[in-house]
C-alpha positions as CSV (number, residue, x, y, z in Angstrom):
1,X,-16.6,5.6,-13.2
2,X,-14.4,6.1,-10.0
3,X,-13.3,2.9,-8.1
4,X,-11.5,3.0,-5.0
5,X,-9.3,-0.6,-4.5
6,X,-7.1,-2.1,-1.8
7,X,-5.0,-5.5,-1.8
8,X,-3.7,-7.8,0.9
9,X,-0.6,-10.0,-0.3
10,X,1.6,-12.5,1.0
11,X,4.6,-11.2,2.7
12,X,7.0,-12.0,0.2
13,X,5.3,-13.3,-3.1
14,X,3.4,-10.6,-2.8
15,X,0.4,-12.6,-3.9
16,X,-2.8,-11.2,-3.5
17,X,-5.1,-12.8,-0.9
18,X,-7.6,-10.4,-0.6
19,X,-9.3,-7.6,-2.7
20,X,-11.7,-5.2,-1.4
21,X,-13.1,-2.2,-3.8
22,X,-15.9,0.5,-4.0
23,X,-17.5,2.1,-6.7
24,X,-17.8,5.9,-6.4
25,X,-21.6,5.0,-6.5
26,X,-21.2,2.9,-2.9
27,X,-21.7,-0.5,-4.9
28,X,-19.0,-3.0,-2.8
29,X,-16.5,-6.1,-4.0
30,X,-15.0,-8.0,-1.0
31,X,-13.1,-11.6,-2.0
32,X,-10.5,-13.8,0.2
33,X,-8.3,-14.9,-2.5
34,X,-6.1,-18.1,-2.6
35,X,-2.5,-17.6,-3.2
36,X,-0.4,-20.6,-5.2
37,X,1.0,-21.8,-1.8
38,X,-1.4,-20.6,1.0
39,X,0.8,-22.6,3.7
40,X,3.2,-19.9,3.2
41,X,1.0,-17.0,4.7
42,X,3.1,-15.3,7.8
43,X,2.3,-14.9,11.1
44,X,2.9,-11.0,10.3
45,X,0.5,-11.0,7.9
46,X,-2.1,-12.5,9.9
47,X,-1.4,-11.0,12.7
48,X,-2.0,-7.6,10.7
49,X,-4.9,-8.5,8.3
50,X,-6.5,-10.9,10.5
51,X,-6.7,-13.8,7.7
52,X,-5.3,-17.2,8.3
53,X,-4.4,-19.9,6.5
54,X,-7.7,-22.0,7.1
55,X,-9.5,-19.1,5.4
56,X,-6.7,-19.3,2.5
57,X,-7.1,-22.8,2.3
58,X,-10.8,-23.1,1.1
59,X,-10.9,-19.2,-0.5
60,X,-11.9,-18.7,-4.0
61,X,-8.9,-19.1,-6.8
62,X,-7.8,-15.9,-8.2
63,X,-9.0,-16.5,-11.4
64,X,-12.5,-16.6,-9.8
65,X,-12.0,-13.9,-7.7
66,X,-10.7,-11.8,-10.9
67,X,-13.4,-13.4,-13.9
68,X,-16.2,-12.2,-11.0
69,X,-14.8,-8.6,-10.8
70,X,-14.4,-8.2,-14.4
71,X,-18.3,-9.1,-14.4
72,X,-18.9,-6.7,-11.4
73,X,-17.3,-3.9,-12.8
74,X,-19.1,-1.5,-15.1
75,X,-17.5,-1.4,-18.3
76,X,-20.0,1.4,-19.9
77,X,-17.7,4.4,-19.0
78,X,-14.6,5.0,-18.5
79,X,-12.6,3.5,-15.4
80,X,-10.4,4.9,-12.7
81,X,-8.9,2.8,-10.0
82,X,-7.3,4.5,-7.5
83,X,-5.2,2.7,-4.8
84,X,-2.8,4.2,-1.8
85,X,0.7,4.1,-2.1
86,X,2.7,2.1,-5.0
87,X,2.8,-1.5,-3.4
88,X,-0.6,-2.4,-5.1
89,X,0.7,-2.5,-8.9
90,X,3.5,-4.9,-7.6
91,X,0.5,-7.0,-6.0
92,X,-0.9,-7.3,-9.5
93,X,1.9,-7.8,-11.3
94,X,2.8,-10.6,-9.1
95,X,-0.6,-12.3,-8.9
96,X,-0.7,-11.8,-12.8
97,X,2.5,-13.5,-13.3
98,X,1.8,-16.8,-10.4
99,X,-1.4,-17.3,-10.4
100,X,-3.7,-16.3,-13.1
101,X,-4.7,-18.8,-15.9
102,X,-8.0,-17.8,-16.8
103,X,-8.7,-15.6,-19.9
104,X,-11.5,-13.3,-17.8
105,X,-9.3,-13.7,-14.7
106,X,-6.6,-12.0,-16.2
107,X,-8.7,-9.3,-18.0
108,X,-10.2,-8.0,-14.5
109,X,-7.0,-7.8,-12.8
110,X,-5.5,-6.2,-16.4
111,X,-8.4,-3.8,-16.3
112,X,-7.3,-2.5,-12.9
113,X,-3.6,-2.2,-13.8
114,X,-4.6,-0.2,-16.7
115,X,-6.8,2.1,-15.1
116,X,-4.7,2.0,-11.9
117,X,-3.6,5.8,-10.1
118,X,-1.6,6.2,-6.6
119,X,-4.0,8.8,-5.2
120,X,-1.0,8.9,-2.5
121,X,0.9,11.3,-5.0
122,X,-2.2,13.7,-5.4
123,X,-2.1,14.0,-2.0
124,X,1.7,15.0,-1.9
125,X,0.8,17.5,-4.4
126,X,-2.6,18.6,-2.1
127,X,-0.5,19.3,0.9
128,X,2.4,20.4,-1.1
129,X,5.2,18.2,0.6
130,X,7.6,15.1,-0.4
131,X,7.1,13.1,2.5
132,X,3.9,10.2,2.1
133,X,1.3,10.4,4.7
134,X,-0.2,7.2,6.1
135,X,-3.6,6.4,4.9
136,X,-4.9,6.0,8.5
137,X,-3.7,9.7,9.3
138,X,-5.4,11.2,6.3
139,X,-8.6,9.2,7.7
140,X,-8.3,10.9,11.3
141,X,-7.7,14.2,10.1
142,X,-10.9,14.5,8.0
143,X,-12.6,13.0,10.9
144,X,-11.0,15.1,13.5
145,X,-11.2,11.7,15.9
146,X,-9.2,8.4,16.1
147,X,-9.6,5.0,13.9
148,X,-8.1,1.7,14.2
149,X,-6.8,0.4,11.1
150,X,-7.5,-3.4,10.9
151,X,-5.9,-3.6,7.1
152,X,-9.0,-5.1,5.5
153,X,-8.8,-4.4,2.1
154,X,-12.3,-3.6,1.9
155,X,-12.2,-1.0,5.2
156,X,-9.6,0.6,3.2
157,X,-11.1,1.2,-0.1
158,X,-13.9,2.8,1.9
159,X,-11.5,4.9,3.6
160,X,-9.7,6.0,0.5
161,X,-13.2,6.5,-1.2
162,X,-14.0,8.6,1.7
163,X,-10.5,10.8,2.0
164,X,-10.5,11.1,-2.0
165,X,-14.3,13.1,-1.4
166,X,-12.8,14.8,1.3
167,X,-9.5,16.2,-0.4
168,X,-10.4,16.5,-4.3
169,X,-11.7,20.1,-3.9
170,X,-10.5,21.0,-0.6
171,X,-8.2,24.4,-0.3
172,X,-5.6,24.2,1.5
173,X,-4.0,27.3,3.3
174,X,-1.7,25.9,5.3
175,X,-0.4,22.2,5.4
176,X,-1.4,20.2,8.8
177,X,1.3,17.4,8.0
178,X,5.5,18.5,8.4
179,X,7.7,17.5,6.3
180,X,9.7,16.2,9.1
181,X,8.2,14.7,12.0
182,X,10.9,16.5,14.0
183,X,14.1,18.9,13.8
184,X,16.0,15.5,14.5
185,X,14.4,13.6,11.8
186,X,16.7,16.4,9.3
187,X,19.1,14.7,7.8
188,X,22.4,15.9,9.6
189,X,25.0,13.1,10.0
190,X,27.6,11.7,7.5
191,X,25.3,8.5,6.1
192,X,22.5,9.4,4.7
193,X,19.9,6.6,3.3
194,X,17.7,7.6,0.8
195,X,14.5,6.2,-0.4
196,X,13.1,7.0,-3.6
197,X,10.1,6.6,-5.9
198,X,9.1,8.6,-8.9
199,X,8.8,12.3,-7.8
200,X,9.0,11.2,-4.0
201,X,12.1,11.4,-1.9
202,X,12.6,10.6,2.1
203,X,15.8,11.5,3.5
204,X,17.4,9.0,6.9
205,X,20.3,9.4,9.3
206,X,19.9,5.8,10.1
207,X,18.8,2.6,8.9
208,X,17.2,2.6,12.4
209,X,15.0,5.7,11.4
210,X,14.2,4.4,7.7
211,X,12.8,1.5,9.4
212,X,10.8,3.3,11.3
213,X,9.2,4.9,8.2
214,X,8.5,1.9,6.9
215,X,6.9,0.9,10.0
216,X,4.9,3.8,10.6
217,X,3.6,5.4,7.6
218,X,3.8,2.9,4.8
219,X,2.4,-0.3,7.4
220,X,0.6,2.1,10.2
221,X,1.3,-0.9,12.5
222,X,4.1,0.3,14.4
223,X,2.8,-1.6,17.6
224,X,2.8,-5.1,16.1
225,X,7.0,-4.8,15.7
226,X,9.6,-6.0,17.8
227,X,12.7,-5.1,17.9
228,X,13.7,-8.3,16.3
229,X,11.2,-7.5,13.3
230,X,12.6,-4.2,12.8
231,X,16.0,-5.1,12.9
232,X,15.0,-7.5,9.9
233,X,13.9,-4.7,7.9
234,X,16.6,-2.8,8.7
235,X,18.7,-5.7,6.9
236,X,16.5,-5.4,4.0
237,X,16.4,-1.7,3.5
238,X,20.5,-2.5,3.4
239,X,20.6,-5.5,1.2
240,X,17.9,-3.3,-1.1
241,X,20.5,-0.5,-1.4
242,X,23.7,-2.8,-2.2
243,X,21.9,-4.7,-4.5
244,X,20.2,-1.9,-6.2
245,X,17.1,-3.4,-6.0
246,X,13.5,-2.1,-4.6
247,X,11.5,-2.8,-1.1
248,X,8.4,-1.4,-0.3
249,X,8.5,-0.2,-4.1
250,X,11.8,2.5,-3.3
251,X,14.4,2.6,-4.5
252,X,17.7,2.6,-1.6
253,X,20.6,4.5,-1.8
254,X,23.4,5.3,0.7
255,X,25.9,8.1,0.7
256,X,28.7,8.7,3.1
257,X,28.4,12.1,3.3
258,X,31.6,14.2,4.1
């Protein structure tokens, strides 16, 4: 059986505080889910998912939220869970580590880590570039029209489910997405930031750009940033890379480039 599966998460516990999932049958799972400290939620992060803390507040525990979808979930055949993009599995593995206690709590979100696959890598293969394409995009192409994206976890398992039916047997002749947005987005000045993550690679002639990136095609909210906001994740795509440590699930390297 063929789930589709989106998170929301704190901004930086990356706590999950919503699940939303489909079955490949059309049967639905929606749940708020409290985080350990819900009076840490973000204006950011209501501002893009829409929930606040007052829904937080009074949600369902995760261990609730988890026990119910291991019940939910049919067991009889074997599982896929596919997700978008590689930030999911850290929202488990956070939520698993702060804020599950209960036995059947930790055996549905186990069950999904287990079974989990980045459908955003099968896509990279489909269209035969290295470059991730924003869920929202993928959405819009199949449908040849708009969508706002109001990143509900639910919304967005039904949009996977439905770009998953759309690509798995699809023949492509000729990819509609460049690798590069523009000639100018070519790597071709001496520092060159580098973002990394299994078998993907993105290539930036600025910090300035690589936020951009993150902004556009790994949020798809590029109208909810300042400039104040983006120069804060410029600061962390820089601390990332001289600490060696990941953000957005890349890994960040800089090279002065001769």
């Amino acid at each position: 059986m063929k789930y589709f599966i989106d998170f929301e998460a704190m901004q930086f516990s990356n706590e999950i505080i919503s699940v939303g999932c489909v079955s490949e049958n059309g049967e639905k799972f929606y749940s708020l889910v409290q985080p350990k400290k819900a009076k840490k939620i973000t204006d950011f992060i209501t501002t893009l998912t829409g929930i606040t803390y007052e829904e937080l507040d009074c949600a369902p525990s995760a261990d609730k939220v988890f026990s119910e979808f291991y019940k939910w979930v049919d067991k009889t055949e074997k599982l896929e869970f596919f997700c978008y993009g590689d930030c999911d599995d850290g929202f488990i593995k956070s939520t698993l580590k702060h804020n599950i206690t209960d036995f059947y709590g930790q055996c549905g979100l186990s069950l999904i880590k287990s079974n989990l696959k980045d459908y955003s890598v099968s896509i990279r293969e489909h269209f035969g570039i290295n470059r991730s394409i924003a869920l929202k995009k993928l959405v819009e192409y199949y449908r040849g029209e708009s969508i706002i994206q109001n990143h509900n976890s639910l919304e967005d398992a039904i949009y996977l489910k439905e770009v998953y039916e759309n690509s798995v047997n699809e023949v492509v002749k000729e990819c509609p997405f460049p690798e590069y947005k523009s000639e100018n987005d070519k790597p071709k000045i001496k520092k060159l930031i580098t973002a990394e993550s299994g078998n993907v690679k993105m290539e930036f002639v600025s910090y300035s750009r690589a936020a951009d990136w993150v902004i556009a095609d790994q949020l798809s909210v590029g109208d909810l940033f300042d400039d104040k906001t983006k120069s804060k994740i410029c600061n962390r795509i820089k601390k990332a890379a001289e600490k060696s440590k990941q953000y957005f699930g890349y890994n960040w390297i800089v090279e002065n480039k001769v």
